[in-house]
C-alpha positions in Angstrom: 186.9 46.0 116.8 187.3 42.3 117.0 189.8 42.4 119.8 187.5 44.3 121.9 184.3 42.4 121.0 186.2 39.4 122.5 186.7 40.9 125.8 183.1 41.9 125.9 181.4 38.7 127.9 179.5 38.8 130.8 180.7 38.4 134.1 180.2 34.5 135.6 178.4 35.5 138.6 175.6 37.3 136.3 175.7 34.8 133.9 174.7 32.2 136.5 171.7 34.4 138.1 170.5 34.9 134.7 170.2 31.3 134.4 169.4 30.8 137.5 166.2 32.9 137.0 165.3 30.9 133.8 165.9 34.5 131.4 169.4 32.8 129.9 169.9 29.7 128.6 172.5 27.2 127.4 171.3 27.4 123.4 171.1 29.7 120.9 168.8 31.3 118.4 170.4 29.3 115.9 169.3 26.0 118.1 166.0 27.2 118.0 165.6 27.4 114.4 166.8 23.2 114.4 164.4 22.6 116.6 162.0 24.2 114.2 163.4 22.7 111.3 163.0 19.3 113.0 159.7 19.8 114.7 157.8 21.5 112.0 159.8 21.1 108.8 157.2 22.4 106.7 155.7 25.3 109.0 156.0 28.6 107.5 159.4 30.6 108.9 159.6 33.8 106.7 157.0 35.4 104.3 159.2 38.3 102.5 157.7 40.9 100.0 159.7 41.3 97.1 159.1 44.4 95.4 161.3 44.0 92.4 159.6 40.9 91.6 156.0 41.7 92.7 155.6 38.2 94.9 155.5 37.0 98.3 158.2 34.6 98.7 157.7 31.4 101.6 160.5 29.8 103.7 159.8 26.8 105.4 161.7 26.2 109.0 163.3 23.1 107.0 164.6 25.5 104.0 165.6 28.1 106.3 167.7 25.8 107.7 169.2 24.1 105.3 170.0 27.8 103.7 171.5 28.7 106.7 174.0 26.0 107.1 174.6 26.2 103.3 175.6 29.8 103.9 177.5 29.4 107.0 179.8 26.7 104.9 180.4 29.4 102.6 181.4 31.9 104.5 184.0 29.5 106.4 185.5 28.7 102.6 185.7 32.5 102.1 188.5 32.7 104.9 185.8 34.4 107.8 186.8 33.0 111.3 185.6 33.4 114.7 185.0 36.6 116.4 185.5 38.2 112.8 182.5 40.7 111.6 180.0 40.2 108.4 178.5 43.4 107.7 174.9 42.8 106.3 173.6 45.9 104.2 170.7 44.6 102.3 167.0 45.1 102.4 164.2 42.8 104.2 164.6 39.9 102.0 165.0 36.2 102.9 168.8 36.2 102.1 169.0 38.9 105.0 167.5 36.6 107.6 169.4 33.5 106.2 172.9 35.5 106.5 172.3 36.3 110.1 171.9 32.9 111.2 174.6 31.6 109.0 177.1 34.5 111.0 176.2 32.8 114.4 176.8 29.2 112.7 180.2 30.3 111.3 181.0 32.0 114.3 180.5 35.7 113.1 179.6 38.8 114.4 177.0 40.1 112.0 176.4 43.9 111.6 173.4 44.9 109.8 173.9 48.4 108.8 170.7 50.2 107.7 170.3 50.8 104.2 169.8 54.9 105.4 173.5 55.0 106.3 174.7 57.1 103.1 178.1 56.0 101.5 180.3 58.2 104.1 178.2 56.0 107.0 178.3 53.2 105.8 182.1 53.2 104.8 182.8 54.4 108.5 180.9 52.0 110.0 182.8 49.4 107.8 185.8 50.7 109.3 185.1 50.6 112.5 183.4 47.4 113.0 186.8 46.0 111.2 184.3 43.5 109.0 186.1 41.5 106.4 183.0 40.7 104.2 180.0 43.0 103.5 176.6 42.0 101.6 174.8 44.0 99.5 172.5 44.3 97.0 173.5 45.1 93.5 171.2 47.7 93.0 168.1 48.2 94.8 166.0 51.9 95.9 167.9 53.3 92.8 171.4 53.2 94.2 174.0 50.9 92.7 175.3 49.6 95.8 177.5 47.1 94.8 179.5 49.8 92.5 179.6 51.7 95.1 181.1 49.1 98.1 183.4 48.5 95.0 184.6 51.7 95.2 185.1 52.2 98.6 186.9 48.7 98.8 189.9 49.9 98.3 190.2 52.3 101.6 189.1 49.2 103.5 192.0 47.3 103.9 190.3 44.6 106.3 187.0 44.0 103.9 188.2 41.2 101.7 185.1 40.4 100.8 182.1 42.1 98.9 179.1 39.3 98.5 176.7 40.8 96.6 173.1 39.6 95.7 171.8 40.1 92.3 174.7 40.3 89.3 178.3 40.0 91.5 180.0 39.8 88.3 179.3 43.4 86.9 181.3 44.4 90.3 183.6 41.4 91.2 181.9 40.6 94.0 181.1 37.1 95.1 177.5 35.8 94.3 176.9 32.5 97.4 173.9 32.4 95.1 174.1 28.4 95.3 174.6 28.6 99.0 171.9 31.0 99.1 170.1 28.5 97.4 170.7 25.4 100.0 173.7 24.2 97.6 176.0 22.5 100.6 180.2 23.3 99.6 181.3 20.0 102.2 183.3 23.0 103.8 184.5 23.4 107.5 181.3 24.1 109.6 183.1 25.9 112.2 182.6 26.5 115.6 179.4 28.1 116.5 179.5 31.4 118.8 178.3 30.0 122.0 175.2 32.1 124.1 176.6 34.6 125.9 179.4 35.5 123.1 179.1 38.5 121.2 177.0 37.8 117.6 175.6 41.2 116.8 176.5 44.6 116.5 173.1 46.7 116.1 173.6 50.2 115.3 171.6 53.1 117.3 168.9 55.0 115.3 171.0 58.0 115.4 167.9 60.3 115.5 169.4 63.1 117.9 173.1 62.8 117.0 175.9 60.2 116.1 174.9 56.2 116.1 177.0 53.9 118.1 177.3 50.3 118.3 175.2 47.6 120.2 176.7 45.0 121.0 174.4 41.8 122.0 174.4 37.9 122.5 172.0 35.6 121.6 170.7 35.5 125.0 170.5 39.7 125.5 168.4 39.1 122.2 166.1 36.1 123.1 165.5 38.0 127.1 161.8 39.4 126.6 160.6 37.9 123.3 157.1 37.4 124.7 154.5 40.5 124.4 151.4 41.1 126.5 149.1 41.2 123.8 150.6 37.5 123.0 147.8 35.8 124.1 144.7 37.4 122.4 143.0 35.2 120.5 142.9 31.9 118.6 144.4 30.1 115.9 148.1 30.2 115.1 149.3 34.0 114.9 151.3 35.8 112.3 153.2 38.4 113.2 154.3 41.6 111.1 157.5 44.2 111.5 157.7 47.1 109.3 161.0 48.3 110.5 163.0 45.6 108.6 165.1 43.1 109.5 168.1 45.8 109.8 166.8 47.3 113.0 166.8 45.5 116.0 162.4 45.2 116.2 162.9 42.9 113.0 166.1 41.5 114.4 164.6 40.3 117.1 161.1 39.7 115.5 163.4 36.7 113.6 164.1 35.4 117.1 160.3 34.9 118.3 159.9 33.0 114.8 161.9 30.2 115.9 161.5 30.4 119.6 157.8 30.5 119.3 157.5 29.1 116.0 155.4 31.8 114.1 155.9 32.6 110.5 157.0 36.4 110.3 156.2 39.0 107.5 158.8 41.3 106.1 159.0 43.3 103.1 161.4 45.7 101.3 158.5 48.0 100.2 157.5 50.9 102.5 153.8 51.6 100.6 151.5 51.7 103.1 149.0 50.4 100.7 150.7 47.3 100.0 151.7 46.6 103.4 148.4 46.5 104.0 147.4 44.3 101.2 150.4 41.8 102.5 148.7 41.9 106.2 145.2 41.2 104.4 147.0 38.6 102.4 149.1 36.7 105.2 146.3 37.0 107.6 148.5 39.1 109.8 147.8 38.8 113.8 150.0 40.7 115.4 151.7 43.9 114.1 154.7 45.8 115.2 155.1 49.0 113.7 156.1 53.0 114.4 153.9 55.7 115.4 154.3 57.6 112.2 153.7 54.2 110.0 150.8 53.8 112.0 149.4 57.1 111.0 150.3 56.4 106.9 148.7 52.8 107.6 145.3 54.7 109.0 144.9 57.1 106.3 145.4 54.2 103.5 143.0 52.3 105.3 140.3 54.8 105.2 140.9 55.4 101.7 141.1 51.8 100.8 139.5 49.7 103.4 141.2 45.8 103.2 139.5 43.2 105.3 141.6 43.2 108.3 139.8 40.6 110.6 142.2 38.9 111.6 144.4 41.7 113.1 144.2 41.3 116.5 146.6 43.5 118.2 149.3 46.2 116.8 152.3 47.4 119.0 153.3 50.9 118.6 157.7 51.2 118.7 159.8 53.7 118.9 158.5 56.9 119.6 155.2 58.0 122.1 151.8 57.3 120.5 149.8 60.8 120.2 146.3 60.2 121.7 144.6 60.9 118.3 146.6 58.7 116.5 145.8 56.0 118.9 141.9 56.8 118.6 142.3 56.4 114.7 144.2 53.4 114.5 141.6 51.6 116.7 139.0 52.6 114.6 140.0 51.8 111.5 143.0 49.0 111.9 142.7 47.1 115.1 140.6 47.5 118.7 143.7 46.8 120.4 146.6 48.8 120.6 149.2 48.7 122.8 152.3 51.0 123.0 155.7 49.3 123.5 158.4 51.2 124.6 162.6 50.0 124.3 165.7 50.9 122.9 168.4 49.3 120.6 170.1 48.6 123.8 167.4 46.9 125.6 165.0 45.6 123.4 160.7 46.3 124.1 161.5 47.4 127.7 157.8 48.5 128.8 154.0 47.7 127.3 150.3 48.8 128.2 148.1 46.0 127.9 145.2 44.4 126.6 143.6 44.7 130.1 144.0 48.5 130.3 141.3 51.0 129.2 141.3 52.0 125.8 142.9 55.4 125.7 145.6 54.2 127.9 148.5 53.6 125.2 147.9 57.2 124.2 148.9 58.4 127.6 151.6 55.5 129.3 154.4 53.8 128.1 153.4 50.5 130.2 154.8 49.0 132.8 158.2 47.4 132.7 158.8 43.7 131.6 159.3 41.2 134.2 162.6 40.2 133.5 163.7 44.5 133.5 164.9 46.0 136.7 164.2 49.9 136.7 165.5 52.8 138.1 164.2 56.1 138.2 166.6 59.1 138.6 165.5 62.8 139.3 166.3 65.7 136.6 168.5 68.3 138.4 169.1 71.5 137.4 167.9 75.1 136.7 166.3 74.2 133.5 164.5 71.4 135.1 162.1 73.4 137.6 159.3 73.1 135.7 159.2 69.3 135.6 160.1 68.2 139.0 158.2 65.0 138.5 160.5 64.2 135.7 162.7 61.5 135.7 165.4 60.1 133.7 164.9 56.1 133.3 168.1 54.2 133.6 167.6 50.1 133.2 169.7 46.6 134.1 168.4 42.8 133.5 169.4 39.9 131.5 167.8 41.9 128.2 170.2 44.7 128.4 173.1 44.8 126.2 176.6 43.6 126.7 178.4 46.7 125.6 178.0 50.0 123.4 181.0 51.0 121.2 181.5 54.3 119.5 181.3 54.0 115.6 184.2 56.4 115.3 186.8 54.7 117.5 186.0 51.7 118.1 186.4 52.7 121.8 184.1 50.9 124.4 181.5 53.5 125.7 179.5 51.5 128.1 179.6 48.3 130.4 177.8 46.2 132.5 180.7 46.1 134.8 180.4 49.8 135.0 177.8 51.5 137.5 176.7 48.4 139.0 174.7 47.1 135.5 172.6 49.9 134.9 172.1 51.4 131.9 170.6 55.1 131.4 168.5 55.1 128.6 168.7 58.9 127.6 164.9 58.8 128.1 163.1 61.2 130.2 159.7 60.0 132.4 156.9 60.5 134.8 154.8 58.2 136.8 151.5 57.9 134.9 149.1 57.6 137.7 148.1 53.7 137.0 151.6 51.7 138.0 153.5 52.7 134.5 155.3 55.4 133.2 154.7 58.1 130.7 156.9 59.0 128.3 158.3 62.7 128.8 161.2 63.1 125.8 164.7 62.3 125.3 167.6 64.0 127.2 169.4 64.3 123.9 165.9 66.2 122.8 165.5 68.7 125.7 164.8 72.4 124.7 165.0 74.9 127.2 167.8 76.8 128.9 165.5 78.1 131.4 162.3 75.8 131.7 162.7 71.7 131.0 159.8 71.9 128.0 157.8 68.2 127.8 158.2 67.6 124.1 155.9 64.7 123.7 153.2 66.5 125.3 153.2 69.3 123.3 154.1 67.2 119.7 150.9 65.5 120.9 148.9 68.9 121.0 150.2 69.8 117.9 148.4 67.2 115.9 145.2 68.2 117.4 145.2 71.6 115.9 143.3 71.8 112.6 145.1 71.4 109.1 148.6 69.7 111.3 148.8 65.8 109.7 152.4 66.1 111.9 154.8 68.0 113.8 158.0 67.4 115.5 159.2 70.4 118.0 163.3 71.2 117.7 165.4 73.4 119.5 165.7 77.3 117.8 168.1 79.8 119.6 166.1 83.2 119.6 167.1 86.7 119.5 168.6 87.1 123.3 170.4 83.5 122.7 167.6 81.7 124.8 167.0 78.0 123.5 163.3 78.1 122.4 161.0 75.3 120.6 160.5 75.3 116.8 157.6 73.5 115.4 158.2 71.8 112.4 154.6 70.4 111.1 153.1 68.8 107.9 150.6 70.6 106.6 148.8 72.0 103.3 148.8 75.7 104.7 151.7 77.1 107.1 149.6 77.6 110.3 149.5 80.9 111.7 151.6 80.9 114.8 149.9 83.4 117.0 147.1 81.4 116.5 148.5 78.4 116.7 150.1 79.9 120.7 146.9 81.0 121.3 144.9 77.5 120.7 147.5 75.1 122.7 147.2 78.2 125.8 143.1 78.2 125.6 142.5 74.3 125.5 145.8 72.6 126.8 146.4 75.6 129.5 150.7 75.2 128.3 153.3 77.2 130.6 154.3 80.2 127.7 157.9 78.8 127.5 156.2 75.7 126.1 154.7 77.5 122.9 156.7 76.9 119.6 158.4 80.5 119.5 158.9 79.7 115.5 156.2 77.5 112.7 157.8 75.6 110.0 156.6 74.0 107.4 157.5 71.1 105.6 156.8 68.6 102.8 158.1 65.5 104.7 160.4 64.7 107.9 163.8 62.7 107.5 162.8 59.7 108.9 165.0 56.4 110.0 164.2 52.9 108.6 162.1 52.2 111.4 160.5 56.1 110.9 162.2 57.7 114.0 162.5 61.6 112.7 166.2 62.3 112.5 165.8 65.5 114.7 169.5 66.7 114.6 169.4 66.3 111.0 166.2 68.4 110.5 166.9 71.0 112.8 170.3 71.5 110.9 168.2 71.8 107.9 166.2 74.2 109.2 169.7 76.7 110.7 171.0 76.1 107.1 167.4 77.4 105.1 
């Protein structure tokens, strides 16, 4: 992959608008954090929850930087050269962050791979990306992991290294624990990879079928940092991500810490009650969590109420924000929520704000950021009738990736260069009826052969109905091979489903083609790190009971 991540730049003429505009620039992330480091050396960077060793561990902007560089030496004495991939498969700990900016400083292309990839994921994404070194813990969630890279070593014949953190030996992997530590080796620093080069490759959640490869700069990942509930008020913030620094929200969540200079919260423990003791703790301001977090974080809260006072505003990612949910999380988390909308490829692409009414993040999506030039495109098509205000939202700016590569074959799926910049984003919208858009579902989500059904709208309903904590809708083929919804809930009892028709006809007036046809019930969804439900997997699940 690295000969094709080396022809993936931006075109000059784009490059210079984007500058031109003020949304590029000539520096890095990795500048950013030496501004930090020189600025405010002693400022709180990273505040990272180590579950194994029940603390909170602080890094200052001046030890994050001297980590990084430490690291960044290492790597350059392992034999890593420009352009060459570092795969980074480890949880939410300080090492994680420290590695990334040590890629960019060696002149890497760093790959985290989320810790849900399986061994046959994670080995093909090891292949593909071509990397030569991998990091990994040496156990951690009950898995072995460095045994296990160990073993697949041997059918990777461009990974020459394993870098493992915890015991390397047991393996014969290579520790960096000095690096890791700020030890300098007087090695090579290397040449940095400049702005507009290609320093990531963030994987796609994968929630309706295969994951593919992001591709991003430094500059497609610093575009739209800022937030519209940035302002609310006083007092330094501290922000919170509970998707990890795998996914691109935590990614990029390390990229407002040094380009606004606000310590960040991270953990590798997914307990809603202790996030919310570490929010308590750290005197958390801003949040950025899932809709489905959101919900665990509610119910904890009005279990075990912690003194969150200082919370001043959460962002709902990745998924549409059902209006009692919303209503919930206001009343027992935070006043202000606001629902941010965006995609591996794009980064938060639309927000509500702090100015809209209350229920408003329960309903829209937001308006676009400034910097994001959007296109709405019709649905066509039979199955499409019943949605005729339904759109399919397609996006170009300086935030939008430089390339997506198939995992598979390495082969180059999309490109700015191709259809004039713009980007579809598989997501399907309305107008909302204030200036923003509503969320509608994904195209790679659509059930219906004969009527386009609005899954969010009717996932929504679901939770609404008595005993339902949630509910997902997939697609079912019924008895005269028509695709019909499936609903797939959470709940003590299996609901009744002619009731359960009957109730989302009386009080939400649905077309009949939008009723579940089939009620499952489950214990728990297959989620992703960042708690996406991992539809395709589930619905297979459900053919294979």
């Amino acid at each position: 992959m690295r000969g094709a991540l080396e022809a993936v730049r931006p075109a000059p003429e784009t490059a210079r608008r984007y500058r031109e505009q003020g949304w590029w620039r000539g520096t890095t992330f990795s500048d950013s954090l030496r501004d930090a480091a020189r600025q405010d050396p002693e400022g709180t960077a990273l505040l990272t929850w180590r579950r194994c060793e029940n603390r909170l561990i602080r890094l200052s902007f001046a030890e994050f930087d001297v980590r990084a560089d430490a690291v960044a030496e290492a790597l350059r004495g392992l034999g890593v050269r420009r352009g060459e991939v570092v795969a980074c498969r480890l949880p939410s700990w300080w090492e994680t962050a420290v590695l990334m900016v040590a890629c960019l400083r060696a002149g890497a292309v760093v790959a985290p791979l989320p810790l849900l990839f399986g061994p046959y994921e994670t080995e093909h994404a090891l292949a593909a990306t071509g990397a030569v070194a991998c990091a990994v813990p040496d156990e951690w969630g009950g898995v072995a992991h460095a045994r296990v890279l160990a073993e697949q070593a041997g059918r990777l014949p461009r990974l020459r290294h394993r870098i493992v953190i915890g015991d390397a030996v047991g393996t014969g992997g290579v520790s960096l624990r000095a690096s890791f530590d700020g030890e300098r080796t007087a090695g090579e620093p290397g040449e940095p990879l400049a702005p507009d080069d290609v320093c990531a490759l963030l994987f796609s959640s994968g929630t309706t079928g295969r994951s593919h490869a992001v591709a991003h700069s430094s500059n497609t990942l610093l575009t739209g940092l800022d937030d519209r509930g940035w302002a609310l008020g006083s007092g330094r913030p501290v922000c919170a991500t509970t998707g990890g620094l795998n996914h691109s929200s935590g990614f990029r969540q390390l990229m407002r810490t040094f380009d606004l200079r606000v310590p960040a919260l991270y953990s590798d423990c997914r307990d809603p009650g202790r996030w919310l003791d570490l929010i308590a703790e750290a005197g958390v301001t801003h949040m950025r969590t899932s809709p489905r977090k959101l919900r665990t974080l509610t119910e904890e809260q009005r279990r075990n109420p912690r003194d969150l006072s200082r919370l001043r505003v959460v962002h709902s990612l990745a998924g549409p924000l059902p209006p009692v949910l919303l209503a919930a999380a206001q009343e027992t988390l935070c006043p202000v929520v606001l629902n941010t909308w965006g995609t591996t490829e794009t980064g938060n692409l639309l927000s509500t704000g702090p100015a809209d009414p209350p229920h408003w993040a329960g309903r829209s999506i937001g308006v676009p950021h400034p910097s994001a030039e959007i296109r709405l495109k019709p649905e066509a098509g039979e199955a499409a009738e019943g949605l005729r205000d339904v759109f399919r939202l397609q996006v170009r700016g300086p935030q939008v990736c430089l390339a997506t590569l198939d995992r598979e074959t390495r082969q180059v799926l999309w490109l700015p260069a191709r259809d004039d910049g713009w980007l579809d984003t598989g997501d399907l919208v309305r107008h909302d009826g204030g200036g923003g858009l509503r969320f509608v579902g994904r195209v790679a989500e659509r059930i219906g052969d004969r009527w386009l059904i609005p899954v969010a709208d009717v996932e929504h309903a679901l939770l609404t109905y008595p005993g339902i904590r949630d509910a997902v809708l997939v697609p079912w083929t019924d008895d005269d091979g028509h695709e019909v919804p499936c609903a797939v809930v959470i709940s003590p009892v299996l609901p009744d489903l002619r009731a359960l028709r009957e109730y989302l006809t009386v009080r939400y007036g649905f077309h009949e083609s939008y009723l579940p046809a089939r009620i499952e019930r489950v214990d728990a969804f297959p989620l992703t790190e960042l708690g996406k439900v991992r539809r395709r997997l589930l619905a297979d699940r459900l053919k294979t009971a």
